[in-house]
Chimera marker file (.cmm) of the C-alpha trace (Angstrom):
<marker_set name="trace">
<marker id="1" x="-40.010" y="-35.176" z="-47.908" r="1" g="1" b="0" radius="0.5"/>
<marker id="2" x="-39.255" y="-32.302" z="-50.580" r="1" g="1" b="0" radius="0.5"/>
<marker id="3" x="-37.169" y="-29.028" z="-50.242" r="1" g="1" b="0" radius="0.5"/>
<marker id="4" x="-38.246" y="-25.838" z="-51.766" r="1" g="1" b="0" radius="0.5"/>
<marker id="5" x="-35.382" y="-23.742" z="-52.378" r="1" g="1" b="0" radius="0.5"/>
<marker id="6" x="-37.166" y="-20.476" z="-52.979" r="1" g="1" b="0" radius="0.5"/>
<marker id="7" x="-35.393" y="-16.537" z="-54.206" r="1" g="1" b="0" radius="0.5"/>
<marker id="8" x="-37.500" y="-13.804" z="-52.873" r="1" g="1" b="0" radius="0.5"/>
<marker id="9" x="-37.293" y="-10.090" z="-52.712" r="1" g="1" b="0" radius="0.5"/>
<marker id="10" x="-36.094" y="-9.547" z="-49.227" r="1" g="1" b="0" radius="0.5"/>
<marker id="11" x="-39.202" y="-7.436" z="-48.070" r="1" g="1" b="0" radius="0.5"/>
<marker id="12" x="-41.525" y="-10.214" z="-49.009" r="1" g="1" b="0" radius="0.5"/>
<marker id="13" x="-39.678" y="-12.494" z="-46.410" r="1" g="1" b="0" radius="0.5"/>
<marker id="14" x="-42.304" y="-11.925" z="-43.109" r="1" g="1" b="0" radius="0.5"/>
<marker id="15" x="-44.970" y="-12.050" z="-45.361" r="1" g="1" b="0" radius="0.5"/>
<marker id="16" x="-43.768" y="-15.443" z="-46.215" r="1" g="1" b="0" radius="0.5"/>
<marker id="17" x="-43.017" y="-16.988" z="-42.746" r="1" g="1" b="0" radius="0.5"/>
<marker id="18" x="-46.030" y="-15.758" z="-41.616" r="1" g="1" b="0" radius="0.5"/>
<marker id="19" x="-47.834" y="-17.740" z="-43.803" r="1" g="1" b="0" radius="0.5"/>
<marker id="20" x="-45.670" y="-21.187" z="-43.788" r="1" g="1" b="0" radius="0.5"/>
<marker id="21" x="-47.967" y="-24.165" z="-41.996" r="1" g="1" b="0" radius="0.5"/>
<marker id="22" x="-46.647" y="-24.574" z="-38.448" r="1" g="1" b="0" radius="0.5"/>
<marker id="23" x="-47.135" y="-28.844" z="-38.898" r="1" g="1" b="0" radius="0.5"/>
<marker id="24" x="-45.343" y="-30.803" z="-41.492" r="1" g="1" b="0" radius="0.5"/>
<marker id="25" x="-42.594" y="-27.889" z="-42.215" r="1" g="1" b="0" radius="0.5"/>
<marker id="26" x="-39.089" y="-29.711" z="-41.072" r="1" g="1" b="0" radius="0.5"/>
<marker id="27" x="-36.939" y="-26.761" z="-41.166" r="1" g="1" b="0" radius="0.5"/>
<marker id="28" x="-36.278" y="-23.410" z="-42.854" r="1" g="1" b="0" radius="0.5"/>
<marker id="29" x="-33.024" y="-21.906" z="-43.660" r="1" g="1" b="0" radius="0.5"/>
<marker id="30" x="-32.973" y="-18.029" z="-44.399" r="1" g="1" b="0" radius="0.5"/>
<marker id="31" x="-29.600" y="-16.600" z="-46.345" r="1" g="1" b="0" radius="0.5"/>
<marker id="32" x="-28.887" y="-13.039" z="-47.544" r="1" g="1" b="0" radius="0.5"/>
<marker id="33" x="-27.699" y="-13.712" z="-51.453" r="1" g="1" b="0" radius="0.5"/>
<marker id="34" x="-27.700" y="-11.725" z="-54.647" r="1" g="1" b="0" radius="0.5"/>
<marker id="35" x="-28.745" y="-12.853" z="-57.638" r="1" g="1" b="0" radius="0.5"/>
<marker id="36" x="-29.077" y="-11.784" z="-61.792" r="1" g="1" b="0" radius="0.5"/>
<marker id="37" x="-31.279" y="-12.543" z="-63.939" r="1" g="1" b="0" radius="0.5"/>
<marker id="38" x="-34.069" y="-11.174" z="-66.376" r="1" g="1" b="0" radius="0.5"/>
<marker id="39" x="-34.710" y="-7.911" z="-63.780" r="1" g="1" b="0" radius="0.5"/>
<marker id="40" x="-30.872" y="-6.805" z="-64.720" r="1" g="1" b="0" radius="0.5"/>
<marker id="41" x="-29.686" y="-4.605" z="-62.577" r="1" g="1" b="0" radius="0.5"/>
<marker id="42" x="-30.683" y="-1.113" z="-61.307" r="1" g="1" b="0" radius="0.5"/>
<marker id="43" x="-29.076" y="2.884" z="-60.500" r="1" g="1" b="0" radius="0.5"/>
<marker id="44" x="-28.491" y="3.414" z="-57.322" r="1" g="1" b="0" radius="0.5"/>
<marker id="45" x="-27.610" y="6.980" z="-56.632" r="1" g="1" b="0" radius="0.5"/>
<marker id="46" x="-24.692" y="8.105" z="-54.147" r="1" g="1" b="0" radius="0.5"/>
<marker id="47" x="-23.142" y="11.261" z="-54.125" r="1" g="1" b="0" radius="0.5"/>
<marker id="48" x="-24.605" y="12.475" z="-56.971" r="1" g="1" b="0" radius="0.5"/>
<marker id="49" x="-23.347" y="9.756" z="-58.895" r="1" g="1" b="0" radius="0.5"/>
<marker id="50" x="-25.408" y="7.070" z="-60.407" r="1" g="1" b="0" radius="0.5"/>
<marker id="51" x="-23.902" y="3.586" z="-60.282" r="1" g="1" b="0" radius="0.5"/>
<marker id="52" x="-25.656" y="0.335" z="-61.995" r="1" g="1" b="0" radius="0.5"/>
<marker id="53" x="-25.979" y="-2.612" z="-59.107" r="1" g="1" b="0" radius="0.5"/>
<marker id="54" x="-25.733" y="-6.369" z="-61.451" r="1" g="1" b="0" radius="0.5"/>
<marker id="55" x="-26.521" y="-8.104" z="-58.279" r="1" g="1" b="0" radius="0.5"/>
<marker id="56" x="-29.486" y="-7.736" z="-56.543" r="1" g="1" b="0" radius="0.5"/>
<marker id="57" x="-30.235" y="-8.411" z="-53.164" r="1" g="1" b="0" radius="0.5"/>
<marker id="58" x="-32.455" y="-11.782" z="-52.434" r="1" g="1" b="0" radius="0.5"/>
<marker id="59" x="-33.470" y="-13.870" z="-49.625" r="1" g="1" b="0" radius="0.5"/>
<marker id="60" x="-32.952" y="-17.757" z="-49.840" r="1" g="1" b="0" radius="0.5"/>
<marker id="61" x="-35.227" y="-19.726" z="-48.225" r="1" g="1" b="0" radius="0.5"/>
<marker id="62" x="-34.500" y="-23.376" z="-47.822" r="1" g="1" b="0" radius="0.5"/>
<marker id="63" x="-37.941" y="-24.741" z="-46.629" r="1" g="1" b="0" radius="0.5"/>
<marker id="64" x="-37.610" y="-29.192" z="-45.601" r="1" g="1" b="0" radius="0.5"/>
<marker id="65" x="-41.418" y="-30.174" z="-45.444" r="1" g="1" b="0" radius="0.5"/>
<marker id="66" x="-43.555" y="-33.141" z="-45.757" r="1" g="1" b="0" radius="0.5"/>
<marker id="67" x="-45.357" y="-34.349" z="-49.441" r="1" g="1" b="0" radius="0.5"/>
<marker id="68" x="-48.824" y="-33.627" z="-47.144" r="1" g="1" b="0" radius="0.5"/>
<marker id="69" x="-47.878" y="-30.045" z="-46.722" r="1" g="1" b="0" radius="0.5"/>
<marker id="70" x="-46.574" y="-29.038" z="-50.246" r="1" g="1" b="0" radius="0.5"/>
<marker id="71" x="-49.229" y="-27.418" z="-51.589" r="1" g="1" b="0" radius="0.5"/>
<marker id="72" x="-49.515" y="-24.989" z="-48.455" r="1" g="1" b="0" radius="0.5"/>
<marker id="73" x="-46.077" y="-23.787" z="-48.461" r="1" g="1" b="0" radius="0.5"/>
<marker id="74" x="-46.039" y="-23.332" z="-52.114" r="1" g="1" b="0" radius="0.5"/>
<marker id="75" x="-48.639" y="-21.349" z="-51.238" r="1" g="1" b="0" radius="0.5"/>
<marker id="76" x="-47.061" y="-19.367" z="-48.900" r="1" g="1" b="0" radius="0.5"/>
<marker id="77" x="-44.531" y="-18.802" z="-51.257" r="1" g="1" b="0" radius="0.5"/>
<marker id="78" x="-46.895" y="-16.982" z="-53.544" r="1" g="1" b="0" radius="0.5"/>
<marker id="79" x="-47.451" y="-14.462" z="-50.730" r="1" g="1" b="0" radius="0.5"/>
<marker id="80" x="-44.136" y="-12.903" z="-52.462" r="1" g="1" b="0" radius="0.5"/>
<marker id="81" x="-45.194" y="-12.652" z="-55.953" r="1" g="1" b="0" radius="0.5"/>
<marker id="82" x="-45.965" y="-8.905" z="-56.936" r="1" g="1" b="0" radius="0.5"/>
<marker id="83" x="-46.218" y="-9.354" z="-60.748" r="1" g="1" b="0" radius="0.5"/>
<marker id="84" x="-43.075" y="-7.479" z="-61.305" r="1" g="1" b="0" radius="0.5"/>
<marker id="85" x="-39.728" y="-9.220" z="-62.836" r="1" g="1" b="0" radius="0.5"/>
<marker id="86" x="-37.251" y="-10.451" z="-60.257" r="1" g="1" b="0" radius="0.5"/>
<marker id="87" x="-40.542" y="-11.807" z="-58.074" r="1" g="1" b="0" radius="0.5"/>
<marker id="88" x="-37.683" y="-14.576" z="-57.734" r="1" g="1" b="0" radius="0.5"/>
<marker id="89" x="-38.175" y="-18.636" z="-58.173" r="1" g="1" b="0" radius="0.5"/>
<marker id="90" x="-39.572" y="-21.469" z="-56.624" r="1" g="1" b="0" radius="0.5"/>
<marker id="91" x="-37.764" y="-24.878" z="-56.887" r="1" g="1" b="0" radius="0.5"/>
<marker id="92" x="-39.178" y="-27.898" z="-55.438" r="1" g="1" b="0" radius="0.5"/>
<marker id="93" x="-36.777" y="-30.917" z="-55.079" r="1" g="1" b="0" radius="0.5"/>
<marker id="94" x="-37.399" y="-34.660" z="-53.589" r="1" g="1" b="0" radius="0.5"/>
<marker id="95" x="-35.138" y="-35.805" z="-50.582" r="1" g="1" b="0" radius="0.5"/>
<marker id="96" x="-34.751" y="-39.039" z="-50.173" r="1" g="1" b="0" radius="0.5"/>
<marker id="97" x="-32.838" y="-39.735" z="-47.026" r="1" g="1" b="0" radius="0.5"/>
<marker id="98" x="-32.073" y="-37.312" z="-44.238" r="1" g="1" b="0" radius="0.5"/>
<marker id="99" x="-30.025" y="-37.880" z="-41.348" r="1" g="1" b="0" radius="0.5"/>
<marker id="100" x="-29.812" y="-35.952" z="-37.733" r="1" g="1" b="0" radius="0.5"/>
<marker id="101" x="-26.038" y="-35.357" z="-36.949" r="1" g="1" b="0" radius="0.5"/>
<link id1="1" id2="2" r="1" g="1" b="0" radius="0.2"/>
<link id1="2" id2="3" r="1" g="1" b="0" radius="0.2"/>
<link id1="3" id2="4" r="1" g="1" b="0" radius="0.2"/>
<link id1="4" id2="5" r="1" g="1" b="0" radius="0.2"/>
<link id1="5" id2="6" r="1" g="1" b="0" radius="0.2"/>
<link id1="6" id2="7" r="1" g="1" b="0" radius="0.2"/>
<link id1="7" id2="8" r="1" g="1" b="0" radius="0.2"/>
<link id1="8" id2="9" r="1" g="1" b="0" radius="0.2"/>
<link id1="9" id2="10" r="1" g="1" b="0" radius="0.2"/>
<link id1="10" id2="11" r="1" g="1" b="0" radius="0.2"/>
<link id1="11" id2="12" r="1" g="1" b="0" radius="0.2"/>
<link id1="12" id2="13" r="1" g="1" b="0" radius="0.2"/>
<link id1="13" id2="14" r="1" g="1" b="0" radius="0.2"/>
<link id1="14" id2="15" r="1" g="1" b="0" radius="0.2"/>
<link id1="15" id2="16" r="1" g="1" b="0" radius="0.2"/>
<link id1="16" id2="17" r="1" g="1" b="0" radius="0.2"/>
<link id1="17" id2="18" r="1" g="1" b="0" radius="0.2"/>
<link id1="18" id2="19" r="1" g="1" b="0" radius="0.2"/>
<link id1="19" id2="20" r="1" g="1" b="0" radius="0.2"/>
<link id1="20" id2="21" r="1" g="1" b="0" radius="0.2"/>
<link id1="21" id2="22" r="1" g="1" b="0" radius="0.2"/>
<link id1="22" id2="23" r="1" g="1" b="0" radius="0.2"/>
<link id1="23" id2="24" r="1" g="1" b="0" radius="0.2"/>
<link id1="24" id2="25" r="1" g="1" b="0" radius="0.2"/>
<link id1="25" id2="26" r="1" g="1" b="0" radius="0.2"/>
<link id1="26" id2="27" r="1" g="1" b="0" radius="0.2"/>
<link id1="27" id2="28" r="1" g="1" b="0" radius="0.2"/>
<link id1="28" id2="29" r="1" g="1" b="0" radius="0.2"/>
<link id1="29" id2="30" r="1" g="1" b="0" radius="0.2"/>
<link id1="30" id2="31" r="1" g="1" b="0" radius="0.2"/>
<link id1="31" id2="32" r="1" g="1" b="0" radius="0.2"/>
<link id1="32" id2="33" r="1" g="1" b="0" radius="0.2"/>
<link id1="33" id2="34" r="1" g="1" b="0" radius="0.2"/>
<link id1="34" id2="35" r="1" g="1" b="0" radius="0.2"/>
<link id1="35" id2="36" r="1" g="1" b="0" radius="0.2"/>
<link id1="36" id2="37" r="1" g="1" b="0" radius="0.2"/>
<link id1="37" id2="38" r="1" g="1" b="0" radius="0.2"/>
<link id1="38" id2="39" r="1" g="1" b="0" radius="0.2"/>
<link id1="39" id2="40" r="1" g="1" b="0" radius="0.2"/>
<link id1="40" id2="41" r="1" g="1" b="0" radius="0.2"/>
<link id1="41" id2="42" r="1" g="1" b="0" radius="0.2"/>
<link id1="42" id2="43" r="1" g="1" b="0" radius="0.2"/>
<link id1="43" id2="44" r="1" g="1" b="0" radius="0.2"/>
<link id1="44" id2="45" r="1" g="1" b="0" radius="0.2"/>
<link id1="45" id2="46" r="1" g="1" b="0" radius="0.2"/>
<link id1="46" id2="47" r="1" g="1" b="0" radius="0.2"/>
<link id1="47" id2="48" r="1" g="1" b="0" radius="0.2"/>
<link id1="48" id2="49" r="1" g="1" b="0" radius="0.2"/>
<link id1="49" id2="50" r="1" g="1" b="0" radius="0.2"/>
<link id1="50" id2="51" r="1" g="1" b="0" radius="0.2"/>
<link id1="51" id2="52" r="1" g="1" b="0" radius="0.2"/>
<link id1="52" id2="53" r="1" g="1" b="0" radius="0.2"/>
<link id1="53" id2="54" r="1" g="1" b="0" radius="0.2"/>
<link id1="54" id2="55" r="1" g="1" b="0" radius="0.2"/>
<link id1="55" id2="56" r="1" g="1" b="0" radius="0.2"/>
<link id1="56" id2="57" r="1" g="1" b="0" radius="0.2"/>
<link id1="57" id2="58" r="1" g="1" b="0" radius="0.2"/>
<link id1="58" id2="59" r="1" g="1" b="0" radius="0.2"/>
<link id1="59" id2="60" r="1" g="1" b="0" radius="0.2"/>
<link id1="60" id2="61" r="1" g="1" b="0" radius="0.2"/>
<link id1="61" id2="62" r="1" g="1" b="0" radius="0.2"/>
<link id1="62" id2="63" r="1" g="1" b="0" radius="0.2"/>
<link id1="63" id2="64" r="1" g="1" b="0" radius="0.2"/>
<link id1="64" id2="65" r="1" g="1" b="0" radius="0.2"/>
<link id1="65" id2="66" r="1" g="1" b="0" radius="0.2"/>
<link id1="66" id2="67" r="1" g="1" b="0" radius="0.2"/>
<link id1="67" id2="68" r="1" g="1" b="0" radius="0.2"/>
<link id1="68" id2="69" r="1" g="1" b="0" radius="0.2"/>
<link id1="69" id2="70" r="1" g="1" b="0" radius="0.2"/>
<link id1="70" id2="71" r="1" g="1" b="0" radius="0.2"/>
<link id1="71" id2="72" r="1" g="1" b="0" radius="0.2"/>
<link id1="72" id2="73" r="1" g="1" b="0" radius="0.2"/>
<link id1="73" id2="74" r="1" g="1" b="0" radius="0.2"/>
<link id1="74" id2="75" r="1" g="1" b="0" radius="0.2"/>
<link id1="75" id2="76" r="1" g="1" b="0" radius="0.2"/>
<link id1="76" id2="77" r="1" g="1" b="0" radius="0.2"/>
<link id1="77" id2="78" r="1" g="1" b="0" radius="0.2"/>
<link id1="78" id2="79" r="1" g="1" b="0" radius="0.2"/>
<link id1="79" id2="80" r="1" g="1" b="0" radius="0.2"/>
<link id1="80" id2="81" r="1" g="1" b="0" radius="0.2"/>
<link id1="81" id2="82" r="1" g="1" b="0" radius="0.2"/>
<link id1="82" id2="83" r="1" g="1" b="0" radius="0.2"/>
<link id1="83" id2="84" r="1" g="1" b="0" radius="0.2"/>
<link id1="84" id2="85" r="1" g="1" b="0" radius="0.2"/>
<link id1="85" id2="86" r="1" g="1" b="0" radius="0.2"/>
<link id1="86" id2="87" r="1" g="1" b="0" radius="0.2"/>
<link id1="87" id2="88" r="1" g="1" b="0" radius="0.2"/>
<link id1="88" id2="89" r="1" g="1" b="0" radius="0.2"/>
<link id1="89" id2="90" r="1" g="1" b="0" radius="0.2"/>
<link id1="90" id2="91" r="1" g="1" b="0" radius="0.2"/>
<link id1="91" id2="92" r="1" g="1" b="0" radius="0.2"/>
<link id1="92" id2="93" r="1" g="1" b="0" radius="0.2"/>
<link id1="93" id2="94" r="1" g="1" b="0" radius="0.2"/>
<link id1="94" id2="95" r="1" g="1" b="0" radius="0.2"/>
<link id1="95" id2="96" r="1" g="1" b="0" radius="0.2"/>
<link id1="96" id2="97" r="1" g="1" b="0" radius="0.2"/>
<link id1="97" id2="98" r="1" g="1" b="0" radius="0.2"/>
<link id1="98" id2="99" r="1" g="1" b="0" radius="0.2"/>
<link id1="99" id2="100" r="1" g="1" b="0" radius="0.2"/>
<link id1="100" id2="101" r="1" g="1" b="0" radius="0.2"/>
</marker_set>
């Protein structure tokens, strides 16, 4: 089994789901986060003010699949790639036990 943890621009989200395999995916796990990294930050302007956001808003997908299906939902991962920075990142870790509780 393998978990992709995967940082996405939140508007790419449904056009990620919608393209995850419906066999062989375990579970997915959506959180609201914000992240920094090479895309900086931005101005956001409020009452005529401008004001520099650090963090930027992300979705965090936690994706459990089987090895068989890896290659599909990396591939529904690309669905989020624009070819802008802060796309996000994909990282793909083994699991080697799991337990229901």
């Amino acid at each position: 089994m393998k978990k992709l943890i995967a940082y996405l621009k939140p508007f790419k989200l449904e056009s990620v789901l919608e393209r995850l395999p419906t066999e062989g995916v375990v579970e997915v796990d959506i959180s609201e986060v914000r992240g920094y990294g090479r895309q900086k930050g931005h101005l956001e302007l409020y009452k005529d003010h401008e004001y520099e956001l650090t963090f930027l808003p992300k979705a965090k997908l936690e994706i459990y699949c089987e090895d068989g299906v890896l290659a599909k939902v990396e591939e529904a991962l690309l669905a989020a790639r624009t070819g802008r920075i802060g796309d996000g990142k994909v990282l793909v870790l083994d699991v080697e036990q799991s337990a229901e509780l």
